[in-house]
Chimera marker file (.cmm) of the C-alpha trace (Angstrom):
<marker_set name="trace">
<marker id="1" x="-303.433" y="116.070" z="176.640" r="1" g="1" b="0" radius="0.5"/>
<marker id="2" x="-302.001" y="118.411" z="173.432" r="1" g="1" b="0" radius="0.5"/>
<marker id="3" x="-299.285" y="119.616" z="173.909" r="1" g="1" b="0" radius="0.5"/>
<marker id="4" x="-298.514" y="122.383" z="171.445" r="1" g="1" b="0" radius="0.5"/>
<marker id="5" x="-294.353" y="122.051" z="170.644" r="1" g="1" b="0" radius="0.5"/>
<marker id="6" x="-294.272" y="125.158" z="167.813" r="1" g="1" b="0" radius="0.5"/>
<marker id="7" x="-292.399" y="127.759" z="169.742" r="1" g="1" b="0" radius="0.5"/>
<marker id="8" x="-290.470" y="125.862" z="172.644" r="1" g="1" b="0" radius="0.5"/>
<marker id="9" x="-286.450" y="126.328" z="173.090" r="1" g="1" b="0" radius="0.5"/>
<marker id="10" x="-284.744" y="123.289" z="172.579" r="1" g="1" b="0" radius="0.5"/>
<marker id="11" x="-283.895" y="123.728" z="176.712" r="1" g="1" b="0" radius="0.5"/>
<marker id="12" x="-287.841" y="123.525" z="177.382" r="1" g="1" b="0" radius="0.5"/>
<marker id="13" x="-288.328" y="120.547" z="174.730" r="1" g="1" b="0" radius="0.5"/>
<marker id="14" x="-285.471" y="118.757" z="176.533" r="1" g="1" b="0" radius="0.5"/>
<marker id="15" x="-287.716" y="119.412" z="179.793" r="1" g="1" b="0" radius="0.5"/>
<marker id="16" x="-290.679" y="117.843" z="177.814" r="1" g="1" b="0" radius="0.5"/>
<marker id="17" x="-289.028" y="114.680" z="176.692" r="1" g="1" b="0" radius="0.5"/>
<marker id="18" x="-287.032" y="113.983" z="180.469" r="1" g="1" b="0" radius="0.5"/>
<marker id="19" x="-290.731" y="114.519" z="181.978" r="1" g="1" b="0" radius="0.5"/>
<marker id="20" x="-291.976" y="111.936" z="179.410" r="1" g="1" b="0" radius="0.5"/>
<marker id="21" x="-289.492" y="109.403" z="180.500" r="1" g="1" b="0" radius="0.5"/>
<marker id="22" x="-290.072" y="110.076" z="183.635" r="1" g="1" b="0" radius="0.5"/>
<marker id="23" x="-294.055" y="109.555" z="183.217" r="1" g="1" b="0" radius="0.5"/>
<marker id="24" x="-293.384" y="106.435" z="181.418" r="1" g="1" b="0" radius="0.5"/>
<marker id="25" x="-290.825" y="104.452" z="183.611" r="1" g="1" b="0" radius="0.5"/>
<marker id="26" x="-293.367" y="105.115" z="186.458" r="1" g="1" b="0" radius="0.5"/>
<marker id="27" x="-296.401" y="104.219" z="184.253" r="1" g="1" b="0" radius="0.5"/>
<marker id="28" x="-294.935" y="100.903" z="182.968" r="1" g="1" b="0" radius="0.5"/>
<marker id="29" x="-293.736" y="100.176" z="186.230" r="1" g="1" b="0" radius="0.5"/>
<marker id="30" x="-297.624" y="100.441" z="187.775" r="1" g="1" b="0" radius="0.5"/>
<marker id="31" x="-298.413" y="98.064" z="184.491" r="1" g="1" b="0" radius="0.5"/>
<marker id="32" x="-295.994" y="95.691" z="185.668" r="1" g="1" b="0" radius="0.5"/>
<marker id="33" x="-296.915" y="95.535" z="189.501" r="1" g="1" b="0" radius="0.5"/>
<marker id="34" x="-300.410" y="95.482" z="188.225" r="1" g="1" b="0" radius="0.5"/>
<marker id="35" x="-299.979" y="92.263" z="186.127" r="1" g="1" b="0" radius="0.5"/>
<marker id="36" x="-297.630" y="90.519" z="188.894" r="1" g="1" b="0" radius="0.5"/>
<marker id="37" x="-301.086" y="90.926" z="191.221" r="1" g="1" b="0" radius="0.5"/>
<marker id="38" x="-303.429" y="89.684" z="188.978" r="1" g="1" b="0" radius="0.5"/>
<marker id="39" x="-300.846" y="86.918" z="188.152" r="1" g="1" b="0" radius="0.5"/>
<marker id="40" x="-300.394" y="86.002" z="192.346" r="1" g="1" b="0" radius="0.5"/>
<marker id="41" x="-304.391" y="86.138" z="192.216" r="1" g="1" b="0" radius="0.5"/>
<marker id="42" x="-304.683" y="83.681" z="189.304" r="1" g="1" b="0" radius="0.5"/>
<marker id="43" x="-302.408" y="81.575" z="190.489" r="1" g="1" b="0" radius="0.5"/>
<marker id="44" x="-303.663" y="81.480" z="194.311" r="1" g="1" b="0" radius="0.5"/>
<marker id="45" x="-307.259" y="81.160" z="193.271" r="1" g="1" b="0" radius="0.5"/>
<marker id="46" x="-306.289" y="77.610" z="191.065" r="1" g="1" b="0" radius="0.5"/>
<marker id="47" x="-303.570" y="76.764" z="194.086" r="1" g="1" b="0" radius="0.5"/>
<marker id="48" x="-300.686" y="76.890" z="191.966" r="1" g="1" b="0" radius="0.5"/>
<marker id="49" x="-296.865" y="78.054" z="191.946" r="1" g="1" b="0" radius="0.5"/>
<marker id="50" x="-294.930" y="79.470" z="189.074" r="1" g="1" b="0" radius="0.5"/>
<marker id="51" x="-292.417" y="76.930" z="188.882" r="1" g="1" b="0" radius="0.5"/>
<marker id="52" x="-295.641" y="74.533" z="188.525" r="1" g="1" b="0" radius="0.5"/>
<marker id="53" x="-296.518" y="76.780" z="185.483" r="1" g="1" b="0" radius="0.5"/>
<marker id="54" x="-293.685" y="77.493" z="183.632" r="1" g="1" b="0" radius="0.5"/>
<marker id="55" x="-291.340" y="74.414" z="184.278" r="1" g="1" b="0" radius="0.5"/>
<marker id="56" x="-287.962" y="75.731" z="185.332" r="1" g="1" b="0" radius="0.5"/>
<marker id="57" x="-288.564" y="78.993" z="185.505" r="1" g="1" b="0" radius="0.5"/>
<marker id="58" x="-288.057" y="80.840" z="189.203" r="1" g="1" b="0" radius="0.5"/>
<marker id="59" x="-285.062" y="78.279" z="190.072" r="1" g="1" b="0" radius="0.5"/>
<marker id="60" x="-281.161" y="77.974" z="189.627" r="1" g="1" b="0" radius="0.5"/>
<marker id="61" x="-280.105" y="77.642" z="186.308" r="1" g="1" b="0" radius="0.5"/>
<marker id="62" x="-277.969" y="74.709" z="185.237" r="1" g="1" b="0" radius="0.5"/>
<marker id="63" x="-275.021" y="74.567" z="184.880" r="1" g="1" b="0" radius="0.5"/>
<marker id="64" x="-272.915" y="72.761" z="180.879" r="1" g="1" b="0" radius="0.5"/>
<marker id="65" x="-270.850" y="70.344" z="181.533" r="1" g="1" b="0" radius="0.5"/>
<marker id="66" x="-267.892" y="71.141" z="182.207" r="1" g="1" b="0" radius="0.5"/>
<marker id="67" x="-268.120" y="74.980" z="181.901" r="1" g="1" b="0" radius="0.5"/>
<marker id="68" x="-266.065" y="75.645" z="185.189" r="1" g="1" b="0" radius="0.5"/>
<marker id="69" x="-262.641" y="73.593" z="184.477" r="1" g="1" b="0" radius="0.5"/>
<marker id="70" x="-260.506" y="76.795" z="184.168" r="1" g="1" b="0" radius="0.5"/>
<marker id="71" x="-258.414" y="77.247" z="180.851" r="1" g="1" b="0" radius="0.5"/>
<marker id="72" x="-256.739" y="80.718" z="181.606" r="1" g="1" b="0" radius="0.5"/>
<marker id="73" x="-254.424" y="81.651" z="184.753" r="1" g="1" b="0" radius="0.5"/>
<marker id="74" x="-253.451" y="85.563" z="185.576" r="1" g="1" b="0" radius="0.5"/>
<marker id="75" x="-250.120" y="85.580" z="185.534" r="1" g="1" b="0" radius="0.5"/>
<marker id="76" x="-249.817" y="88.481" z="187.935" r="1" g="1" b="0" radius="0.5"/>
<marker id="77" x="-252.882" y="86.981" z="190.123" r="1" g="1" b="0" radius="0.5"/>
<marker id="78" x="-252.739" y="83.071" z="189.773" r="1" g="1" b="0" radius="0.5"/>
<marker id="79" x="-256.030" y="82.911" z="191.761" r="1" g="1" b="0" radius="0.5"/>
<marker id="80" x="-258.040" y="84.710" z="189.281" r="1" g="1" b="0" radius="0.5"/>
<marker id="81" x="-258.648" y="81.838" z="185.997" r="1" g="1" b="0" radius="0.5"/>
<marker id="82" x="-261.312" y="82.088" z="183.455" r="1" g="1" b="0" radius="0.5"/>
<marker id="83" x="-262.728" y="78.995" z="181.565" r="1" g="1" b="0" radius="0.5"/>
<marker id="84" x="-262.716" y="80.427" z="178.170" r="1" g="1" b="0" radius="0.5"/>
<marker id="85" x="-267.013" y="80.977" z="178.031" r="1" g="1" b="0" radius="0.5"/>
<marker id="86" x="-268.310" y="84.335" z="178.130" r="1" g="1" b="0" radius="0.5"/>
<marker id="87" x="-267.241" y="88.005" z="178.815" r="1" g="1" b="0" radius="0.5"/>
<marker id="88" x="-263.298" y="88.096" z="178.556" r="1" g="1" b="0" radius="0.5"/>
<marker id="89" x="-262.522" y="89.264" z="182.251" r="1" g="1" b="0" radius="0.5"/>
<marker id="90" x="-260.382" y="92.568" z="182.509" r="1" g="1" b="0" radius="0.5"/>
<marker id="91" x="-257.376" y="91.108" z="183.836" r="1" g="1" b="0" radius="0.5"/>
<marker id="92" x="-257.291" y="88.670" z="180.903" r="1" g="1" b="0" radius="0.5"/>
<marker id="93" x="-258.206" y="91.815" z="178.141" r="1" g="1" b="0" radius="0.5"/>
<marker id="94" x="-254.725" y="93.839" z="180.039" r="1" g="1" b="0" radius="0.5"/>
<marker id="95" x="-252.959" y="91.207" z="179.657" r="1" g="1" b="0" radius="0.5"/>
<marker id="96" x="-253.344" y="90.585" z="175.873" r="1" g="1" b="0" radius="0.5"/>
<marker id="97" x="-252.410" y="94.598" z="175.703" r="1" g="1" b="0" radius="0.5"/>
<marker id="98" x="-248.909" y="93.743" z="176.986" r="1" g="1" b="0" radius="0.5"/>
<marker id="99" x="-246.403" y="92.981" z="174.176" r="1" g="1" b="0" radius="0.5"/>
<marker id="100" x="-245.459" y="89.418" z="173.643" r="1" g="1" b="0" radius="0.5"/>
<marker id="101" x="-248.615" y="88.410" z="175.488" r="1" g="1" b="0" radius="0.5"/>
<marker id="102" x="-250.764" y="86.315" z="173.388" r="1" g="1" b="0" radius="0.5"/>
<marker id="103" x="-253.755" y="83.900" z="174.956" r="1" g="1" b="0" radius="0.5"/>
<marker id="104" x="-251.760" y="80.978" z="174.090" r="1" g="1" b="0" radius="0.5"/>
<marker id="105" x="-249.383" y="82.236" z="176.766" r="1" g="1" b="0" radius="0.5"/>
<marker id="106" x="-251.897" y="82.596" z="179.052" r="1" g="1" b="0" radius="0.5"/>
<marker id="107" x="-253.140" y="79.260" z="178.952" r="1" g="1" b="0" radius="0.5"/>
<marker id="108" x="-253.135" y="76.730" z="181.538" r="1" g="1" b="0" radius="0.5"/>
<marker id="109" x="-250.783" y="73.956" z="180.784" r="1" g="1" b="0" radius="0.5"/>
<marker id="110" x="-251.664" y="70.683" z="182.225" r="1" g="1" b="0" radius="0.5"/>
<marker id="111" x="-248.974" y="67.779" z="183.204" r="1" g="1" b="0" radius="0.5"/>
<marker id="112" x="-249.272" y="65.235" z="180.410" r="1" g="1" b="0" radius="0.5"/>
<marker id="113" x="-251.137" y="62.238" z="181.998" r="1" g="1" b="0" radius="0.5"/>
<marker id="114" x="-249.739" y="58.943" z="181.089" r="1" g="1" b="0" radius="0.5"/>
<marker id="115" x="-252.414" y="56.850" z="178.944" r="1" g="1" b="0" radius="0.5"/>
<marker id="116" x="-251.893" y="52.958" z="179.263" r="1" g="1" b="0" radius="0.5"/>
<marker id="117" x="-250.727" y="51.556" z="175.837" r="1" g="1" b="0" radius="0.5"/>
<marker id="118" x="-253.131" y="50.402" z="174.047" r="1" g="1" b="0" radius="0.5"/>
<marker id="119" x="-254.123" y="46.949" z="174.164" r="1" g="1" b="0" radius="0.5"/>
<marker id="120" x="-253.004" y="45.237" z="170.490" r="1" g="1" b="0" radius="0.5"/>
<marker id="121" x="-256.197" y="42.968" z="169.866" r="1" g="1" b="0" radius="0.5"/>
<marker id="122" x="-255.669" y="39.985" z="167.655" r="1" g="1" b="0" radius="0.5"/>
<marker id="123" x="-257.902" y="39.738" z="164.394" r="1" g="1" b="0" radius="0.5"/>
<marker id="124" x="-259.986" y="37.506" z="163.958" r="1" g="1" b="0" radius="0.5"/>
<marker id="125" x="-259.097" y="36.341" z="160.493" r="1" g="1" b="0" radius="0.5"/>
<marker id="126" x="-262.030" y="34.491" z="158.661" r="1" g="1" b="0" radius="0.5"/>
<marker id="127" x="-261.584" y="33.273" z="155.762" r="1" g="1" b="0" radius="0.5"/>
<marker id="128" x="-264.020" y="32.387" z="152.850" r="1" g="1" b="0" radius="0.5"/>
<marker id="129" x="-264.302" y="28.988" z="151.892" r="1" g="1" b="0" radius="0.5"/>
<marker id="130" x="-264.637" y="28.696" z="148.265" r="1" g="1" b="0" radius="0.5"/>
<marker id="131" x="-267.894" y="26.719" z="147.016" r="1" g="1" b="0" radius="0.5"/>
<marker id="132" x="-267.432" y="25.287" z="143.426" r="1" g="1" b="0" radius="0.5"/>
<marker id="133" x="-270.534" y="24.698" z="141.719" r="1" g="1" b="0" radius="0.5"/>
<marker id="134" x="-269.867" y="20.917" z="140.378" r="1" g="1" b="0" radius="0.5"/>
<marker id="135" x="-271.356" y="20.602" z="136.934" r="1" g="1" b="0" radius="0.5"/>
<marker id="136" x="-273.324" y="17.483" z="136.318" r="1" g="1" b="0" radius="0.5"/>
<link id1="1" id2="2" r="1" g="1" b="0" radius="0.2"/>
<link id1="2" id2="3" r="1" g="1" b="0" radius="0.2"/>
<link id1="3" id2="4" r="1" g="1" b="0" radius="0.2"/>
<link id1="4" id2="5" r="1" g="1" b="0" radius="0.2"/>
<link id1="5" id2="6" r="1" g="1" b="0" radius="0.2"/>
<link id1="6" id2="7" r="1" g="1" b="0" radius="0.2"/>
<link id1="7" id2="8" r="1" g="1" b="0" radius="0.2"/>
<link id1="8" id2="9" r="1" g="1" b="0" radius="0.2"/>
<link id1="9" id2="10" r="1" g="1" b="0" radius="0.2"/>
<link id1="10" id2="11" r="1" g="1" b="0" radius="0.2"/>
<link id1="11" id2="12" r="1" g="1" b="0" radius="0.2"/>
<link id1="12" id2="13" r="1" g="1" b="0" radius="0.2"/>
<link id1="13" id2="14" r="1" g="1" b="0" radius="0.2"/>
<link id1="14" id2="15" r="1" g="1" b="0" radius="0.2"/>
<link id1="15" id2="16" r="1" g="1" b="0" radius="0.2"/>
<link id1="16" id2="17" r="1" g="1" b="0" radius="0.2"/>
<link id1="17" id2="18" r="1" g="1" b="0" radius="0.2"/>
<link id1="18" id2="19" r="1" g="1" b="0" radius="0.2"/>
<link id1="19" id2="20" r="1" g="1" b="0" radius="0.2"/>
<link id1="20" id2="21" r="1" g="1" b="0" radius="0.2"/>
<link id1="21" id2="22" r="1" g="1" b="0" radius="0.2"/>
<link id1="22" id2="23" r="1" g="1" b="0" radius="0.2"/>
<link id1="23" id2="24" r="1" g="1" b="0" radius="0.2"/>
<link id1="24" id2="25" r="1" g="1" b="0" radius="0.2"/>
<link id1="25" id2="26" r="1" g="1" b="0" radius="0.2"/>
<link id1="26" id2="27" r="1" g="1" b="0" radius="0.2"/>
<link id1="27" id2="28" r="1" g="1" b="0" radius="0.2"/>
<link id1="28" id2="29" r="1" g="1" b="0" radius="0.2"/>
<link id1="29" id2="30" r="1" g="1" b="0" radius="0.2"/>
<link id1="30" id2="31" r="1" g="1" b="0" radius="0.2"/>
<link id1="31" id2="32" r="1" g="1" b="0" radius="0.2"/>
<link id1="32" id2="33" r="1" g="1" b="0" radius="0.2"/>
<link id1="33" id2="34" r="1" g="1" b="0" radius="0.2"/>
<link id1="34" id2="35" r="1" g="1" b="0" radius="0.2"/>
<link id1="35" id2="36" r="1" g="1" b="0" radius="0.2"/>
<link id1="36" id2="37" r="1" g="1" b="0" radius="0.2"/>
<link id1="37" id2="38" r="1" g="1" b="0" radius="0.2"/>
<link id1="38" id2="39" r="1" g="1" b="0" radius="0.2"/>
<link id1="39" id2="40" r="1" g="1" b="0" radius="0.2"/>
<link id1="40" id2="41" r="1" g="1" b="0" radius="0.2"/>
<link id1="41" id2="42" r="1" g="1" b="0" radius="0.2"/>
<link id1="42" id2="43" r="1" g="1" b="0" radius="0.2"/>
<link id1="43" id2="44" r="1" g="1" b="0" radius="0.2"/>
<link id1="44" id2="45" r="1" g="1" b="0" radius="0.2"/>
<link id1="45" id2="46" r="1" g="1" b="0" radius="0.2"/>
<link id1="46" id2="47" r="1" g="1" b="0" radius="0.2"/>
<link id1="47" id2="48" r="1" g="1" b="0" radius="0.2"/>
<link id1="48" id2="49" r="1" g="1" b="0" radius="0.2"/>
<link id1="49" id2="50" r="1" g="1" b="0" radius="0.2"/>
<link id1="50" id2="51" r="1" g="1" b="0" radius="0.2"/>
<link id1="51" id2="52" r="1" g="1" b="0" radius="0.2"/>
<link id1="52" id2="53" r="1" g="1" b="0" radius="0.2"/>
<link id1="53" id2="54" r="1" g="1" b="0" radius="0.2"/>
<link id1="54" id2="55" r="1" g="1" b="0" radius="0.2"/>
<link id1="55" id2="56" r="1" g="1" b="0" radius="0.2"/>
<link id1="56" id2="57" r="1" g="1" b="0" radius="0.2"/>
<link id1="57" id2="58" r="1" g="1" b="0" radius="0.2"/>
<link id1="58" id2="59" r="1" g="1" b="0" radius="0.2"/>
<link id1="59" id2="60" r="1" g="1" b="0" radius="0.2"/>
<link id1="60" id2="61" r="1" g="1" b="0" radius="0.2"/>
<link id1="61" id2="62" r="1" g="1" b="0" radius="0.2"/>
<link id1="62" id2="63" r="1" g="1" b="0" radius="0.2"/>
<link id1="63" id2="64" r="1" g="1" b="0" radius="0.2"/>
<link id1="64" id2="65" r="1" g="1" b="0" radius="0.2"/>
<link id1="65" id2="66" r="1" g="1" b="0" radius="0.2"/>
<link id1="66" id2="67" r="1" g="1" b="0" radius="0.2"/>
<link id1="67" id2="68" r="1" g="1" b="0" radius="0.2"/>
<link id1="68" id2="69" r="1" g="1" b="0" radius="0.2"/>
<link id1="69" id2="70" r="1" g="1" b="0" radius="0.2"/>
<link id1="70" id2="71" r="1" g="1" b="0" radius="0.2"/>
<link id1="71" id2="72" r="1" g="1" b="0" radius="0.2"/>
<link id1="72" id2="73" r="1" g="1" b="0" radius="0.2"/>
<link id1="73" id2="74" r="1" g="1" b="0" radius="0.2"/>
<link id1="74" id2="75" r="1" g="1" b="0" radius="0.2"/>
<link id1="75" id2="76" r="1" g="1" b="0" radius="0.2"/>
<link id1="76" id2="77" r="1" g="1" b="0" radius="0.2"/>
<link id1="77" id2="78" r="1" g="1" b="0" radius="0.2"/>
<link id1="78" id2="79" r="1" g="1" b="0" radius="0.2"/>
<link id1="79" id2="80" r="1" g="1" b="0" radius="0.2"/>
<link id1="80" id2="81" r="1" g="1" b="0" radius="0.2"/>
<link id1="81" id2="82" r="1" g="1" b="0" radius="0.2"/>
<link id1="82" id2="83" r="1" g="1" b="0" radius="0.2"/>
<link id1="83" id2="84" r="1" g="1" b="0" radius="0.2"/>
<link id1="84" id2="85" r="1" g="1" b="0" radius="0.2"/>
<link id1="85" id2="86" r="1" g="1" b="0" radius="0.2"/>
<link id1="86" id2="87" r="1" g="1" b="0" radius="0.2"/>
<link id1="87" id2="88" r="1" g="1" b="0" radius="0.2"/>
<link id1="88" id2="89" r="1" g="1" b="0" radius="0.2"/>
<link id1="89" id2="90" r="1" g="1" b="0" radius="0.2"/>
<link id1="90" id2="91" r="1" g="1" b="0" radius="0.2"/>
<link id1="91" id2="92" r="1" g="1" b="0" radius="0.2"/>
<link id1="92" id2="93" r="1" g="1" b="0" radius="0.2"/>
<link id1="93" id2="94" r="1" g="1" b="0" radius="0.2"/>
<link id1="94" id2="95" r="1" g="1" b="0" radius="0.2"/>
<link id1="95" id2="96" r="1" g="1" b="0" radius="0.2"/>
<link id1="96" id2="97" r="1" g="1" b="0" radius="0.2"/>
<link id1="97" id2="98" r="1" g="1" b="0" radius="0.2"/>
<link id1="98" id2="99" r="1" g="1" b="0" radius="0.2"/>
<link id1="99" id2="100" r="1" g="1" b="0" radius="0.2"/>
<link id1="100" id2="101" r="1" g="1" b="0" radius="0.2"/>
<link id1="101" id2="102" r="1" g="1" b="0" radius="0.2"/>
<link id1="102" id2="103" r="1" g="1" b="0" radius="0.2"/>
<link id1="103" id2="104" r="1" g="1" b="0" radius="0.2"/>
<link id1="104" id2="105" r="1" g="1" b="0" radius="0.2"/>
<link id1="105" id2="106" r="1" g="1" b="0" radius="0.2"/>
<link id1="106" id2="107" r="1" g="1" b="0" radius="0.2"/>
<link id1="107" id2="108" r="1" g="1" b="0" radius="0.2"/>
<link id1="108" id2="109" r="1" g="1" b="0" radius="0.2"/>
<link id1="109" id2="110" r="1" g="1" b="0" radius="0.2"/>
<link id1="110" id2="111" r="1" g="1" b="0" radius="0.2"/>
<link id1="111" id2="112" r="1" g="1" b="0" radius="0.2"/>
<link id1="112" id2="113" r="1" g="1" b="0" radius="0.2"/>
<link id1="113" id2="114" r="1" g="1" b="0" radius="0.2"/>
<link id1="114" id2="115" r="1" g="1" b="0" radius="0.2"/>
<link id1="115" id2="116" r="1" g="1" b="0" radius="0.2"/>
<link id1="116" id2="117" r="1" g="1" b="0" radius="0.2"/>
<link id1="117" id2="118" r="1" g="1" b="0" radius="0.2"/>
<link id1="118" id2="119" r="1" g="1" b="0" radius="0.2"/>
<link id1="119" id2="120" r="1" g="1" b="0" radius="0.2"/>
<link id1="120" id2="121" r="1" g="1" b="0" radius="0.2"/>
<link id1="121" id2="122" r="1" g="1" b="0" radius="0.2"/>
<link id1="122" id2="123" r="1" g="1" b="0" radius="0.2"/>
<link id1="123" id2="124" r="1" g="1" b="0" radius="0.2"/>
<link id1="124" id2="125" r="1" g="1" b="0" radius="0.2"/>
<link id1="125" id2="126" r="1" g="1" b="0" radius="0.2"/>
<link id1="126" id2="127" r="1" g="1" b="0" radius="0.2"/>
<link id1="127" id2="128" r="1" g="1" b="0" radius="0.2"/>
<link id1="128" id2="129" r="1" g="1" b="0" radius="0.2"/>
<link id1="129" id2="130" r="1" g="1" b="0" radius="0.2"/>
<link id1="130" id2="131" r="1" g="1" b="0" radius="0.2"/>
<link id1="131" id2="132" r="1" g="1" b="0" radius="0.2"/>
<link id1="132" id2="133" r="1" g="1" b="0" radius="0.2"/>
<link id1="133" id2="134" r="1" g="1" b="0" radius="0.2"/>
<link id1="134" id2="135" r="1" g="1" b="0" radius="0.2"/>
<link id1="135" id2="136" r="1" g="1" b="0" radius="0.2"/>
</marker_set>
């Protein structure tokens, strides 16, 4: 299909280009349903399931360790906390916008947990005997 563009108002080319879009989101969306069947087929035929395939693909994501300990408390909303990974939430971005709000002041302070003194081990103290080499 030629499409002859000498001669069209900016207003018609506009037209032109949001009926290309158009044509294309529902064109690559046919392509993709079209390679999700032949996928199913594949994988039905050789009695198969994704996850099978592509090992741990299609399930829940894990999870770092220790990614949800919160580190930041809302001061106006104590239930909302963030653990310091990711997108900075709104509420934690208005905050810093305040004046003499830093994140340090935002931060969740722990009580101090008392650690058991630790244990003074005695040295072993060894001790190299001296060998003399006895001349004959």
């Amino acid at each position: 299909m030629a499409v002859k563009l000498d001669g069209l108002s900016p207003k018609e080319l506009q037209a032109l280009i949001a009926q290309a879009q158009s044509k294309m989101e529902s064109a690559r969306a046919e392509h993709i349903q079209s390679v999700k069947a032949k996928i199913d087929a594949l994988l039905k035929a050789e009695g198969l399931q994704l996850s099978e395939v592509y090992a741990g693909r299609g399930g829940k994501r894990g999870r770092r360790a220790g990614a949800g300990i919160p580190k930041y408390r809302n001061p106006a909303n104590p239930s909302q906390t963030w653990t310091g990974h990711g997108k900075k939430p709104t509420w934690f971005q208005q905050a810093l916008k305040k004046s003499g709000v830093t994140a340090d002041s935002l931060l969740i302070t722990r009580p101090a947990t008392k650690k058991a003194p630790a244990k003074k081990t005695a040295r072993k103290v060894t001790t190299k005997k001296a060998t003399r080499k006895v001349g004959k």
